[in-house]
C-alpha positions as CSV (number, residue, x, y, z in Angstrom):
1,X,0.0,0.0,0.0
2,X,0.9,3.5,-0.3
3,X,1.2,5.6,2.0
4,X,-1.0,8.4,3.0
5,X,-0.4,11.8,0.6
6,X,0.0,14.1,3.4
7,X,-2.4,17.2,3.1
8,X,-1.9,21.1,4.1
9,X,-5.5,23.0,3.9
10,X,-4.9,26.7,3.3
11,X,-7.8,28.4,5.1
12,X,-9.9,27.4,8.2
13,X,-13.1,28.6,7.8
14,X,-14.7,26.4,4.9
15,X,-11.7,24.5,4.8
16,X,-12.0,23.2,9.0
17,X,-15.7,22.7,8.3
18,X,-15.9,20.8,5.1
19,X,-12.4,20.1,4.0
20,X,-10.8,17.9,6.8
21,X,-13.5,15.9,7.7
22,X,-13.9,14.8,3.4
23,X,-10.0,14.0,3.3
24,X,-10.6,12.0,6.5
25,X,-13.2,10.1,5.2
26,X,-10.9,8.6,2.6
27,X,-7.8,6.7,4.5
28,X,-5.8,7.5,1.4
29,X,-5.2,11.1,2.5
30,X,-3.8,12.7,6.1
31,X,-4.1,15.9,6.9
32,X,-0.9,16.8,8.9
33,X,-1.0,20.6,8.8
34,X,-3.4,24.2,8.8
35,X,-2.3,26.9,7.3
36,X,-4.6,30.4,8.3
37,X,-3.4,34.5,8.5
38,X,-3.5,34.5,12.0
39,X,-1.2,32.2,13.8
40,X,-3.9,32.2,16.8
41,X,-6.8,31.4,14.5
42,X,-4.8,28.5,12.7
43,X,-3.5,27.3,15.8
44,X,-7.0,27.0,17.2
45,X,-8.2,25.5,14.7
46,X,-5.6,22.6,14.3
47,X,-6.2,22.2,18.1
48,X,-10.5,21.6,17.7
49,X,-9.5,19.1,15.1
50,X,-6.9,17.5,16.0
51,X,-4.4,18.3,13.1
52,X,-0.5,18.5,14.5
53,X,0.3,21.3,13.0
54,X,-0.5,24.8,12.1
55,X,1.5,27.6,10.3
56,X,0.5,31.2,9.6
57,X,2.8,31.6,6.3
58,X,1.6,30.5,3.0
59,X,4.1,31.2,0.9
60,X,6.3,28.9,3.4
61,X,3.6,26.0,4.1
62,X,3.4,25.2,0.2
63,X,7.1,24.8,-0.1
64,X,7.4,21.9,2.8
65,X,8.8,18.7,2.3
66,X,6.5,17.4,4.6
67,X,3.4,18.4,2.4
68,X,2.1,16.5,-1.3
69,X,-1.1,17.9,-1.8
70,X,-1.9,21.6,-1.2
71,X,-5.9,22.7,-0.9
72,X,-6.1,26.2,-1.4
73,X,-9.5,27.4,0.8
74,X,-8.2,30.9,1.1
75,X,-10.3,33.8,0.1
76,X,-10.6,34.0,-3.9
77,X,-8.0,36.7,-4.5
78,X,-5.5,34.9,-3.2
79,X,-6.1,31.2,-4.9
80,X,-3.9,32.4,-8.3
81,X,-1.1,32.8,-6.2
82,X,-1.1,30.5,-3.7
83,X,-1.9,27.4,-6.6
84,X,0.6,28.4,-8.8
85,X,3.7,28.8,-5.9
86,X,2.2,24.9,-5.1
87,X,2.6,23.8,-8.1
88,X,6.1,25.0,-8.8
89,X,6.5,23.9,-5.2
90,X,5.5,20.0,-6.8
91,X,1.9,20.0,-5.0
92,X,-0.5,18.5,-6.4
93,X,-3.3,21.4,-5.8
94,X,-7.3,20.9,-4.9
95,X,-8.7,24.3,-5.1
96,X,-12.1,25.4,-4.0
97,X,-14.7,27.4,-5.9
98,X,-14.9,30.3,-7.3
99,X,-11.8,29.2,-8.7
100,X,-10.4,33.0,-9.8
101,X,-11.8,36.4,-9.5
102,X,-11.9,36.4,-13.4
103,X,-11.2,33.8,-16.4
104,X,-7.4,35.8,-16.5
105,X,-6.7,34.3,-13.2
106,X,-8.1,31.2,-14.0
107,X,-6.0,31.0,-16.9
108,X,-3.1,31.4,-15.0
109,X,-3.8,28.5,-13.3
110,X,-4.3,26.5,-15.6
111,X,-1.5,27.1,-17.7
112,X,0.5,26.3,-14.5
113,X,-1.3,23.1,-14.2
114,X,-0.8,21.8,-17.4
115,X,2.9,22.8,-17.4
116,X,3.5,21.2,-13.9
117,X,1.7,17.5,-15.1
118,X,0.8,17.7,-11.3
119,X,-2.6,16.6,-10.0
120,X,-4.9,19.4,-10.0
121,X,-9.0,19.6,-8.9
122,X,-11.8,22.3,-8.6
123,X,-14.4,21.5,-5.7
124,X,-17.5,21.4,-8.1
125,X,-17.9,18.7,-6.0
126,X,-21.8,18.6,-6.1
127,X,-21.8,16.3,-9.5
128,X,-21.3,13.8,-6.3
129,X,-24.3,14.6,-4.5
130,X,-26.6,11.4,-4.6
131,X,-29.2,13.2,-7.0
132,X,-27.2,14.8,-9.6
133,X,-24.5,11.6,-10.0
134,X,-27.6,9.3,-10.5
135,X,-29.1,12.2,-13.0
136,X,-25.6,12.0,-15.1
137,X,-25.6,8.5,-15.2
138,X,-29.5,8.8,-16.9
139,X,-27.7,11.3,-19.1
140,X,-24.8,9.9,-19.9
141,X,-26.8,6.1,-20.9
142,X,-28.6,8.2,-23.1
143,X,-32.1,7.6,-21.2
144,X,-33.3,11.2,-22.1
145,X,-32.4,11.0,-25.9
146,X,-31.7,14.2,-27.5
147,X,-31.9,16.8,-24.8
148,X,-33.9,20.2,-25.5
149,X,-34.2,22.1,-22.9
150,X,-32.6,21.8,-19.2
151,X,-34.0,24.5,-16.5
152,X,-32.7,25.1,-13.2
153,X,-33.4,27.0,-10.5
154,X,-31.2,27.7,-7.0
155,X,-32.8,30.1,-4.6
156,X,-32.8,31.1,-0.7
157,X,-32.9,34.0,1.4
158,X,-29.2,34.4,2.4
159,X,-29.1,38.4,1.3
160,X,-33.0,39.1,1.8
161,X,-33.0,42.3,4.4
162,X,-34.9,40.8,7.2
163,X,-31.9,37.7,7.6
164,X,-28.2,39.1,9.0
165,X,-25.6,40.0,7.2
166,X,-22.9,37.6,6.1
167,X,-19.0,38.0,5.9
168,X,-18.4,41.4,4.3
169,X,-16.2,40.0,1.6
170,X,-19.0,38.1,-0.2
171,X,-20.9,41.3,-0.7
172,X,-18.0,42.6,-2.8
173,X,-17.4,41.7,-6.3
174,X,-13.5,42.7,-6.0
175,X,-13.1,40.2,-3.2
176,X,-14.6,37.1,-5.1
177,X,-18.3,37.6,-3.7
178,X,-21.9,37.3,-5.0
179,X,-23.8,34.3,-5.8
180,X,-23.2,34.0,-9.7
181,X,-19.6,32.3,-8.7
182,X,-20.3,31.6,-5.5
183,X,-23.0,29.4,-6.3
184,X,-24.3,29.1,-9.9
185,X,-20.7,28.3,-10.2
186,X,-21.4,24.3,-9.3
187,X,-24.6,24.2,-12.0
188,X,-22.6,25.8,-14.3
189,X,-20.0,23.1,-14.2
190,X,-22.7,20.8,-13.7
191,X,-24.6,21.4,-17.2
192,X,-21.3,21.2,-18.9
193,X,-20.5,17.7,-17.6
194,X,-23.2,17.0,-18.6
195,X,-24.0,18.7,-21.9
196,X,-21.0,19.8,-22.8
197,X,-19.9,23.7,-22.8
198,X,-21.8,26.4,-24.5
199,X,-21.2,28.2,-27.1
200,X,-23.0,31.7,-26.7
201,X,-24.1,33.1,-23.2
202,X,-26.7,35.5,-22.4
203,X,-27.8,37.0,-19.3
204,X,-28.9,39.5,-16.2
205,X,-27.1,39.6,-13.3
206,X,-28.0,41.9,-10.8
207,X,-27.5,43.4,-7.3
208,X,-31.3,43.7,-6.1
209,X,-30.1,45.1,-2.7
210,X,-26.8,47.5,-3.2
211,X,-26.9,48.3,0.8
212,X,-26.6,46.2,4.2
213,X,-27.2,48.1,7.4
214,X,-24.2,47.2,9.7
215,X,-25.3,46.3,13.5
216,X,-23.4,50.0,14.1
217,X,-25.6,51.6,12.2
218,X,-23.6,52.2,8.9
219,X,-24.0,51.0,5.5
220,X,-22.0,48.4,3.5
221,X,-22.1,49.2,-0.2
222,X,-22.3,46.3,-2.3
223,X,-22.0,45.2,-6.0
224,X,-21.7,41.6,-5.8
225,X,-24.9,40.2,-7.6
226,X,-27.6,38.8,-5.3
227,X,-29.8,37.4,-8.3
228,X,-29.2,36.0,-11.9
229,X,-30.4,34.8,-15.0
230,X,-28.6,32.9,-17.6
231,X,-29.5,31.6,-20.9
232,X,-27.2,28.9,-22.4
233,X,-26.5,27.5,-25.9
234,X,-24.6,24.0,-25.5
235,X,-23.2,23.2,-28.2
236,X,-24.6,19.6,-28.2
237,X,-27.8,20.8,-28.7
238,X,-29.8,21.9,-25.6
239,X,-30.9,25.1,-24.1
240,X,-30.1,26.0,-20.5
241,X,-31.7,28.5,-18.5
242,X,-30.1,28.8,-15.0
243,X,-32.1,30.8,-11.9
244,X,-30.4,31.8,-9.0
245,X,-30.9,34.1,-6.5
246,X,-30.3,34.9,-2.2
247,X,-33.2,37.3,-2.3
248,X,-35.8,34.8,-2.4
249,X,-38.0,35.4,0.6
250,X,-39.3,32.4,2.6
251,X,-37.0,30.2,0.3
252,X,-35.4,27.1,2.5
253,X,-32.2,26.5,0.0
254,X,-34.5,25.3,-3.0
255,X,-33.5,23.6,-5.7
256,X,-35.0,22.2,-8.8
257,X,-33.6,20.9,-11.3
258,X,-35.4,19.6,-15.1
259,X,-34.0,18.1,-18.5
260,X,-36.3,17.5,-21.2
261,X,-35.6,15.0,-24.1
262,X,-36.4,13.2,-27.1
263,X,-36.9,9.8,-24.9
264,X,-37.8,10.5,-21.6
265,X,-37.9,13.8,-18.6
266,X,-35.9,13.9,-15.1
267,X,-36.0,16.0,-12.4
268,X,-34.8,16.8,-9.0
269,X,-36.8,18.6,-6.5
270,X,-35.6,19.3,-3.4
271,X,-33.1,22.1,-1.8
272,X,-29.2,22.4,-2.2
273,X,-28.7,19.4,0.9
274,X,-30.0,17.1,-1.4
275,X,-33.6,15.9,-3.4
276,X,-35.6,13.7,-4.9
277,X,-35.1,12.3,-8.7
278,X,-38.0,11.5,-11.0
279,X,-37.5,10.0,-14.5
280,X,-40.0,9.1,-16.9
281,X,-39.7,7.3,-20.6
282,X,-41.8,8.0,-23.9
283,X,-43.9,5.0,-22.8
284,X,-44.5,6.2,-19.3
285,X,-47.8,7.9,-18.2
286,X,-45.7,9.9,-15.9
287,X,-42.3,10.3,-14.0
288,X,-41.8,8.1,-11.0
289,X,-39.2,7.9,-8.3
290,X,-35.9,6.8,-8.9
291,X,-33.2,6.3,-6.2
292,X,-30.0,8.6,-6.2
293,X,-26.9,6.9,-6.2
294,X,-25.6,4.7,-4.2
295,X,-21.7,5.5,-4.5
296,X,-20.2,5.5,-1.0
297,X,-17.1,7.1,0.6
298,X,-14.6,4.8,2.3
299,X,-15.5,5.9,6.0
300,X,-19.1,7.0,6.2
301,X,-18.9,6.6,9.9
302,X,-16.4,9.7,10.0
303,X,-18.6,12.3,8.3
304,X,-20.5,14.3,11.3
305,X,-23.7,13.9,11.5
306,X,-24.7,18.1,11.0
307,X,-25.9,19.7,7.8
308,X,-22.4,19.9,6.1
309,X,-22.6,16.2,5.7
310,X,-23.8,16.8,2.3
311,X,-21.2,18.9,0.8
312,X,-18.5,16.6,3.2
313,X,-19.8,13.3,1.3
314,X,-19.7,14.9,-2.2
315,X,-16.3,16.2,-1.7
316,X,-15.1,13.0,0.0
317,X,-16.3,10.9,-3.3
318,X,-14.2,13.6,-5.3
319,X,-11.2,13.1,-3.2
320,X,-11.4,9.1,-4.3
321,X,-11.9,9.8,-7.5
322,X,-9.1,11.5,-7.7
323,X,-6.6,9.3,-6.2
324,X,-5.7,7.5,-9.5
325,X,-4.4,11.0,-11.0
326,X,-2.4,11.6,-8.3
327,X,-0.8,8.2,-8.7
328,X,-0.3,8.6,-12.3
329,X,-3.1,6.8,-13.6
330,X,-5.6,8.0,-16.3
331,X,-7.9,11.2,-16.0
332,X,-11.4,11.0,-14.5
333,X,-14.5,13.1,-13.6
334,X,-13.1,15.4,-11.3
335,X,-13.1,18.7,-12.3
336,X,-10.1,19.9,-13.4
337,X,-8.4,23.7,-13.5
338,X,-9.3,23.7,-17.1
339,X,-13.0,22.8,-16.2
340,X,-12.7,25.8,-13.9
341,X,-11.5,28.0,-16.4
342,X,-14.3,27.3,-18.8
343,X,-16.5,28.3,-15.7
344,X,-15.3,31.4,-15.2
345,X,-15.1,32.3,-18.8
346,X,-19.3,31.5,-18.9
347,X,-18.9,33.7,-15.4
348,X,-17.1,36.3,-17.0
349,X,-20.0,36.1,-20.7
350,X,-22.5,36.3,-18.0
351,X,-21.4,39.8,-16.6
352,X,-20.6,40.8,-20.5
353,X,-23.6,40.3,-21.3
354,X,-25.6,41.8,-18.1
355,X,-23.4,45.2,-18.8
356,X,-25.8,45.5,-22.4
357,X,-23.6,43.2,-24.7
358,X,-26.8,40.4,-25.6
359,X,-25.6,37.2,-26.7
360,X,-21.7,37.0,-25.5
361,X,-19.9,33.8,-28.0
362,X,-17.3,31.7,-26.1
363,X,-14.2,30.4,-28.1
């Protein structure tokens, strides 16, 4: 057996909560070290989790011998840097979404990726919840048969005015925020694994609520986008219309998802923890019920038993999958830095085509 590729999480916010408890869930990996801004924080952290060691200084922590794989949870300006230093370094690099602050960044990436022949992974890890794997695999047998017209739609109430603020960054577009990338992102890479990538984007993106009273009584400016629309052309064929939006009032994290084809429907109905999937053939005299997958990480016992357990057993399954790559073996579905850059590009249409532009074409 191998032994363990020893981890170093950049980032102990999403990274502590999600992160190290989906490379624990696969015996393959071994967190040995935290990496934060503030020694105190990181320390702390490393501490409630029971991780060795903690260090304060990226550009440092993805240097050590000690360390194969780098996952860069950072905040989004800094993931350019801190992947491409890790891959010089010889990481192989997982980085969370949004990938870049724009499709130049991502780029950057990229290019590093290819250049370095290291392992390198985007964490779209939802094509792993239960309903959207068993939804590919319809897909991908060709159950649906030529697809027309997908529609999907990803609301809550995170940025209404009567719930609290979140973290200040997100409300800025400069810092990575809004919920085009921060969470249209994952059906964006979503419809292109399973569709294929677009070839002309149109859309409106919008910031329904440009202030936030602080608890001191001032006001945040913001001009990250709280709502959008976007119409896709695939280039295999299908429309795609994507909804999302965190001023949905009264809205529990709902999700719904619908592909229409030639040779059957499917659907999932449920909210962004996970749904239920209905199919239904030509010969059907409706959709029924159909169980999501039934792909399972290595240790289910060690995934807590809260509502991150979702996200924590999608990005587990992405971990395993990508083990082969990081032993030299052949590519598979995980996401790669390229499939992140051709989701920022449709980011980056998307926000084109809001500013007045129409129909944005993609290379």
């Amino acid at each position: 057996m191998n032994s363990p590729l020893r981890v170093g999480v950049v980032g102990v916010g999403w990274g502590a909560a999600v992160q190290v408890p989906a490379f624990r869930a696969v015996p393959d990996y071994e967190v040995v070290s935290l990496c934060a801004r503030r020694p105190e924080r990181a320390a702390a952290a490393a501490e409630q989790l029971g991780v060795p060691d903690s260090a304060s200084d990226w550009t440092t922590f993805v240097a050590r011998d000690d360390i194969d794989v780098v996952s860069v949870c950072a905040p989004v300006a800094l993931h350019r840097s801190i992947a491409v230093a890790a891959l010089e370094a010889g990481k192989h690099v997982l980085c969370e979404k949004p990938m870049a602050l724009h499709a130049g960044d991502a780029g950057a990436m990229a290019a590093a990726a290819s250049s370095s022949g290291l392992g390198n992974a985007v964490c779209f890890q939802n094509r792993w919840s239960r309903e959207k794997h068993r939804v590919h695999e319809i897909v991908s047998e060709g159950r649906l048969g030529e697809v027309y017209l997908c529609q999907i739609s990803a609301v809550a109430d995170y940025w209404h005015p009567t719930r609290r603020a979140q973290a200040e960054w997100m409300y800025h577009q400069a810092d990575g925020g809004g919920y085009l990338a921060g969470l249209a992102a994952h059906d964006i890479d979503y419809v292109c694994w399973l569709f294929g990538p677009p070839e002309a984007v149109c859309a409106d993106v919008r910031t329904s609520v440009p202030l936030r009273s602080r608890r001191d009584g001032s006001q945040l400016v913001v001009d990250a986008d709280d709502t959008s629309a976007l119409l896709l052309r695939m280039r295999s064929g299908p429309l795609v219309v994507l909804t999302t939006s965190a001023v949905a009032l009264h809205a529990k994290d709902s999700y719904r998802f619908d592909a229409f084809g030639s040779l059957g429907a499917v659907a999932i109905e449920g909210s962004f923890f996970g749904g239920e999937v209905r199919f239904g053939g030509a010969d059907d005299a409706d959709m029924h019920e159909v169980p999501g997958s039934d792909l399972e990480v290595p240790r289910p016992d060690d995934i807590p038993n809260k509502k991150s357990a979702t996200p924590i057993r999608a990005l587990a399954l992405l971990l395993e999958n990508w083990l082969p790559t990081l032993h030299g073996g052949p590519a598979s579905d995980v996401p790669t830095f390229n499939d992140g850059l051709v989701v920022q590009r449709i980011i980056d249409a998307a926000r084109t085509s809001a500013s007045g532009k129409g129909w944005v074409a993609l290379d």
